[in-house]
N, C-alpha and C positions, 0 to 999 in steps of 0.2 A: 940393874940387870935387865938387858935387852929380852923381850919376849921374841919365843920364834913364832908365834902366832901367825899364818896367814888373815888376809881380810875378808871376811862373807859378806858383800853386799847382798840384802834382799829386798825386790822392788814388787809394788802391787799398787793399780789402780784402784784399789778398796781400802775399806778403813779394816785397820789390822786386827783389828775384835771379829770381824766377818767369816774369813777361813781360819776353820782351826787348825787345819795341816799345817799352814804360815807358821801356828806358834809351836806347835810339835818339832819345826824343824828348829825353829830361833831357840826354844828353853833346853834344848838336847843336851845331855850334861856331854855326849863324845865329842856332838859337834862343835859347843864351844871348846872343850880343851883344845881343838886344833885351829878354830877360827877364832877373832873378835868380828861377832857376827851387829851390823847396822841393819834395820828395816827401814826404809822408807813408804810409805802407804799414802792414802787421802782421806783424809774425815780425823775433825779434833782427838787427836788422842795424845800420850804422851808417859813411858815410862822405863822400866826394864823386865825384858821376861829372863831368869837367870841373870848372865852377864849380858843378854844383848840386847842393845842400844835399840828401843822402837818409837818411830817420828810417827805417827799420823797430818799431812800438809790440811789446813783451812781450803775450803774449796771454795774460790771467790765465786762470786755473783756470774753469771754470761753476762756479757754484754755486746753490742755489734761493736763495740769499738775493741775489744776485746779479742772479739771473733777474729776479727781481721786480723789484729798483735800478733796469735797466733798462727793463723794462717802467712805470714808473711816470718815469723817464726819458720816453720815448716820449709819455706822457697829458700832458705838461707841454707837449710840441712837438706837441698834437693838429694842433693849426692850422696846421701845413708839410708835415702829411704827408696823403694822399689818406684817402677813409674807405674803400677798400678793404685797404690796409694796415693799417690801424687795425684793422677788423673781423677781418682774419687773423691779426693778432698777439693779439688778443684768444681769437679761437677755438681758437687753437694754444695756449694757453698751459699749460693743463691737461698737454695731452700732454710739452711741454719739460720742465714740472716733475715728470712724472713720470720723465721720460728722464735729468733728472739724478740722480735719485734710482737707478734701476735700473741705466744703462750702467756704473759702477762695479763691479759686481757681478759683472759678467764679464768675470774678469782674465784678461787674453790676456799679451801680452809690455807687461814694465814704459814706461811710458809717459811723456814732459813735454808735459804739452799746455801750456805757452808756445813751441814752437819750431811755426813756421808749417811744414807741408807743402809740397817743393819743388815738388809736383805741382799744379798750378793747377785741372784739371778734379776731383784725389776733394778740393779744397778743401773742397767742402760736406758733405763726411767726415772731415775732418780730424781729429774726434776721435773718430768710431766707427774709423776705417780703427784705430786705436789696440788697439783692443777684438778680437784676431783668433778667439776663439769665436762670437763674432756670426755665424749663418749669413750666407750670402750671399745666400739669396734675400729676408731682409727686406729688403736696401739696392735689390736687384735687380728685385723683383717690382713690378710699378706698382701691386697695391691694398699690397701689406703695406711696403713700403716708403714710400710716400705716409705712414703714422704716422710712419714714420720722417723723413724727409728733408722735409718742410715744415716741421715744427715748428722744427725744429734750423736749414733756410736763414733762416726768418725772424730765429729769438732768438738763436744763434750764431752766426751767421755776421754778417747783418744790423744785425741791432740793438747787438747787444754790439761787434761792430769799430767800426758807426760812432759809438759811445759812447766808446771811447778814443780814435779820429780827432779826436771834437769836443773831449771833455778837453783832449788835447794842444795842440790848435790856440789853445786859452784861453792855454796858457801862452807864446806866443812872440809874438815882436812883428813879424809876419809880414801886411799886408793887400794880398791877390791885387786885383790888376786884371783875372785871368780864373784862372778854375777848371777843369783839366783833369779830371775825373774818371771813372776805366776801369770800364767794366763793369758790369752791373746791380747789383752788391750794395753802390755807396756810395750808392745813393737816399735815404737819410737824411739824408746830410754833405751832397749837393747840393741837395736841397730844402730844407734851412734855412737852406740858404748862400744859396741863391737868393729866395727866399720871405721872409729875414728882414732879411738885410743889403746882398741887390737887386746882390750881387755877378755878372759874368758869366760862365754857368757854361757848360763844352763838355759833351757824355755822349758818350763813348767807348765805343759799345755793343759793339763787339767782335767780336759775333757774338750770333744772337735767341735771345736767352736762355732761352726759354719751350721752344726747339725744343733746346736747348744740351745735352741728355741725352737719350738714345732712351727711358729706361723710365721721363721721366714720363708720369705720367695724364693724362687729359683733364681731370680738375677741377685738376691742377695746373699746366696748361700754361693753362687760364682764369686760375686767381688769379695766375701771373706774369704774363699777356699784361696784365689791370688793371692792375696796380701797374707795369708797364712801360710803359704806354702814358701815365700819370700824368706816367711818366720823361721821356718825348720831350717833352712839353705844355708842361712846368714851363720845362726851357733854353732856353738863349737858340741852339745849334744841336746838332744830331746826325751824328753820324760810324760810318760803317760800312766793314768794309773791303773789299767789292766792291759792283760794280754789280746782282747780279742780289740779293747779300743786303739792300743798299739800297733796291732799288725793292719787296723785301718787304715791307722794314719801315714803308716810307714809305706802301703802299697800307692795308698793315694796321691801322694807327694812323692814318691819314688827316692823315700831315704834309704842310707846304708843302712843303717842302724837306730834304732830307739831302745831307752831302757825303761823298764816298770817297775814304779814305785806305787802301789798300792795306798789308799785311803785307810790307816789303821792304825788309830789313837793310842797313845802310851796305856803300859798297865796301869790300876788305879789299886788305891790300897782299901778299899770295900772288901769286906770278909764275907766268904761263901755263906756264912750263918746269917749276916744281912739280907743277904738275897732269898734266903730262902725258907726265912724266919716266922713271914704272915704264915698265917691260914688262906687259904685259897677259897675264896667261897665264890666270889664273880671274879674271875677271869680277866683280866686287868689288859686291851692291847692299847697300843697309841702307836701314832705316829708324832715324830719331831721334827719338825724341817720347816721349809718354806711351802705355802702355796701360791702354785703357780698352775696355768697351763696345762693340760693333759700328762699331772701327775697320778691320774689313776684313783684318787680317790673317790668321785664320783659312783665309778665301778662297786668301790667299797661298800658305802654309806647307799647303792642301790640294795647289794647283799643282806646287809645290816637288816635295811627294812623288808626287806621283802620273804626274808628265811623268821622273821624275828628272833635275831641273834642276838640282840638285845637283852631277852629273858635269860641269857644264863651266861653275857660277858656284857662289859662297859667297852667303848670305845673312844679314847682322850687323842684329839687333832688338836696338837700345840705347834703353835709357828708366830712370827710374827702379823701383822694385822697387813690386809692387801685388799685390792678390791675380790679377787677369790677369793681369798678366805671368807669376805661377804656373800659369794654367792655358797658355799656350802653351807652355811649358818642359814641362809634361808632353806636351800634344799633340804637340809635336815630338820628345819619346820614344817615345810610340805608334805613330809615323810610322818611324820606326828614322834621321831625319835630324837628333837631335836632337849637335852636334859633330860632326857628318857630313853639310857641306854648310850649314848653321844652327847662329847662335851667336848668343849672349845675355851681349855683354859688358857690363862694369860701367857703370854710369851716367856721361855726362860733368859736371864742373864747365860749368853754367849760362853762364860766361862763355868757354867755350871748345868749343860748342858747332861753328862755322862749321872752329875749327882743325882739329878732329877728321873734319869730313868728307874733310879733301883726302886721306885715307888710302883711299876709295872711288871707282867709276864710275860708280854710275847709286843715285838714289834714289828711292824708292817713297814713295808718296801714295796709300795703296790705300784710302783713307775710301770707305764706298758711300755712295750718293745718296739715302737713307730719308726723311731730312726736309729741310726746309729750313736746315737750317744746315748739316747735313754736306754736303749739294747744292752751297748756293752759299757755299761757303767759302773765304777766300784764307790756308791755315793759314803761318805761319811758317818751315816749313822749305823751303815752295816756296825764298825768296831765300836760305833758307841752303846748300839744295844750288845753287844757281844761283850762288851766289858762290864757290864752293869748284870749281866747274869738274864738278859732274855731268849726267851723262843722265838728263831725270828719266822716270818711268813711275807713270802715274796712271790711276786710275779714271774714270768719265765725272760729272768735276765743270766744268760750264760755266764759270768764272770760270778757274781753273787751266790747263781744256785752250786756251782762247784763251790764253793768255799760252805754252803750250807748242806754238801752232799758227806762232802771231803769230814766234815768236824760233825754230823749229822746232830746239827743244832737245830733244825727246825723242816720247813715245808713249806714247796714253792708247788701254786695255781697255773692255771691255763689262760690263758691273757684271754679274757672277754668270757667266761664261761663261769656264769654264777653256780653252777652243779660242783666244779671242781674247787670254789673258793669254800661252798657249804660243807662240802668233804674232808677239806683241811681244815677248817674251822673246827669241825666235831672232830677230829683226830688231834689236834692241839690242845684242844681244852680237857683230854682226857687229863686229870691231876698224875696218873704214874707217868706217862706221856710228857706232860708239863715240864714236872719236875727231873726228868731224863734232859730235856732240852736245854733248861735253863742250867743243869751242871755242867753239859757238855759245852755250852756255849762260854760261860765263863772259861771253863778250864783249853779251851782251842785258842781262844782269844789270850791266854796266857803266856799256853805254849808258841803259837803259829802266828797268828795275825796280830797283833800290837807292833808298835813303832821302835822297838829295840832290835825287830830280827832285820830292819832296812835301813835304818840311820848308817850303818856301817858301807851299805853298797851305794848311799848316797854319796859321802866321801868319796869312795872310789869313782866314783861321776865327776865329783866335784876336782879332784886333782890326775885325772885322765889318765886312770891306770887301768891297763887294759888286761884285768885278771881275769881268768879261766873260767873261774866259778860261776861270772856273772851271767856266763851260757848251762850253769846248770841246773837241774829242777831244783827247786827247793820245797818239795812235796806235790805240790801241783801247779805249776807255773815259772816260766822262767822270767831271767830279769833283764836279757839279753835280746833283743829280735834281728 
């Protein structure tokens, strides 16, 4: 018996353990009944999430003879790819080949660069973060780093992934009736997926890429805004996951339309009495994510010490290991709070990220609002503290604080303003307070924000039905722009 299944391809220059939204879409029990859904990714991995089929590709070695392969890869596909692309990978080229040449040279700690970096944001580091003699201010600094980091986003990251993407794809007998694909850095796999074989492709932008790092430059936040804006033009739709990062993107690029699919993790079967079962004696916050960059914790851990907040809550920064994460570990030595009052526990397994919060009360989102993506951003852990039963506390990000106004699960500070974070701090730890937070936060993330009330309008993206609905509120935001 012939299945009507359509095909879902879904493509990503990261190893598939990295974005959990990737597996939210791929284990969907709706979306497979309608699709047989393939991932392809980068970095060893290999299995099924549900029914769907997920590759992680081996990430060879750089080499300049490589470099070239692919570059001359690239002049063969002139014709699918914008000529600002073109022209950057052209201009950069020099510099790659030198960087393969030199970054060997400074042996830090022994290295495989085939195992993909769990950390999705130093992704476009992946093989200097390898190299830890490398000062920091090359990677750091917006002119001296610009040598650095263009060269390497376009040829490593870019180029060379989606050359093993497209490789692989030769070999299997796999043809997508739509194309999911995450993130600015498969622009290659979807422009000649789209441009060659008129396949229909989604772009999963994610978040604006251009603004996706505080210290690029201005001439590099231009050549991604081109070759991004290339991105939108080429698919058949675009996806972002808030309203206010949506109608950025949509004004900046001068799309017709964008749809919003929000950052928010399936229900989990954790019972309200788990959550809420301790005794509360210290006040339990953490933060779970990556450190990186002017994510605001600094801000925090100044808080921390300086109010001694310490004396009546704990503060757990879990993430995986970076060269940040070393400089908070000292700063929160220097502060004398460092295992006194702040802890820096071991990083969790990727797929047990939501389990590991019900061990906490309230979780911090303290991103400042510098540019437009940390601004209007709907990161991840919002629904994974919301699911696990926390209070959350955030900075003044306009997409997050409505969803924290809207379910009145928590309380958001004044970006820079230690008075306003001490204020909510003593209103959060109040235990009747607390404990209002953390039911309403479960029960919001029940009703409203999990990944069941959007699965359905992704479909509707995915097979280009242009229903009604998707222009209307659905409590506070629409899905349309």
């Amino acid at each position: 018996m012939l299945s009507n299944k359509k095909n879902l391809l879904m493509l990503s220059c990261h190893s598939p353990i990295v974005d959990p939204r990737e597996k939210w879409i791929c284990e969907d029990e709706l979306i497979q009944s309608k699709f047989n859904v393939q991932f392809i990714g980068i970095g060893s991995y290999e299995g099924t999430w549900g029914s769907s089929k997920i590759i992680g590709l081996d990430l060879t070695v750089m080499s300049v003879r490589l470099l070239f392969s692919n570059f001359i890869f690239v002049l063969k596909n002139h014709k699918f790819l914008s000529a600002e692309f073109l022209l950057t990978a052209l201009i950069s080229l020099p510099v790659a080949t030198l960087l393969c040449l030199i970054l060997p040279l400074f042996k830090g700690e022994k290295s495989d660069l085939r195992k993909s970096s769990i950390s999705k944001d130093s992704d476009t580091f992946s093989f200097l973060n390898q190299f830890k003699k490398i000062p920091s201010f090359f990677i750091d600094n917006k002119i001296l780093g610009l040598i650095i980091r263009l060269p390497w986003k376009i040829h490593s990251i870019i180029i060379h992934r989606n050359r093993l993407i497209l490789d692989y794809y030769e070999t299997i007998s796999f043809v997508p009736d739509v194309i999911h694909a995450n993130d600015f850095d498969t622009y290659i796999a979807a422009s000649i997926f789209k441009k060659k074989n008129n396949y229909r492709v989604i772009y999963d932008s994610q978040e604006f890429f251009p603004y996706s790092n505080p210290v690029f430059s201005e001439l590099e936040r231009k050549v991604y805004s081109r070759i991004d804006s290339n991105y939108c033009k080429i698919v058949d739709s675009v996806i972002a996951v808030s309203t206010h990062l949506g109608q950025k993107i949509k004004d900046t690029y001068k799309l017709q339309s964008i749809y919003i699919i929000p950052n928010a993790c399936p229900k989990t079967e954790s019972s309200s009495f788990r959550i809420f079962e301790h005794q509360v004696e210290r006040v339990k916050f953490v933060f779970q994510g990556n450190f990186s960059l002017n994510r605001g914790l600094e801000f925090v851990l100044s808080c921390w010490a300086k109010y001694q907040l310490y004396s009546s809550a704990d503060l757990y920064l879990i993430g995986p290991d970076s060269r940040h994460k070393r400089y908070l570990i000292e700063m929160s030595r220097k502060f004398q709070i460092l295992n006194n009052g702040v802890y820096f526990p071991e990083s969790v397994n990727p797929f047990q990220l939501t389990q590991n919060l019900l061990n906490y009360d309230v979780g911090i989102i303290p991103y400042p609002p510098i540019d437009f993506n940390f601004k209007f951003c709907c990161p991840n852990k919002l629904s994974q503290y919301m699911s696990a039963g926390l209070a959350i506390l955030s900075n003044q990000l306009p997409f997050v604080n409505e969803i924290i106004d809207k379910g009145r699960i928590g309380l958001h500070y004044y970006e820079g303003d230690p008075d306003s974070f001490k204020k909510c701090f003593e209103s959060i730890v109040n235990l009747n307070q607390l404990l209002k937070f953390k039911k309403a936060s479960k029960e919001f993330h029940n009703s409203n924000f999990n990944w069941s009330n959007f699965n359905q309008k992704l479909l509707l993206i995915y097979d280009n039905e242009q229903v009604s609905d998707l222009n209307q509120n659905n409590g506070f935001f629409r899905f349309k722009l």
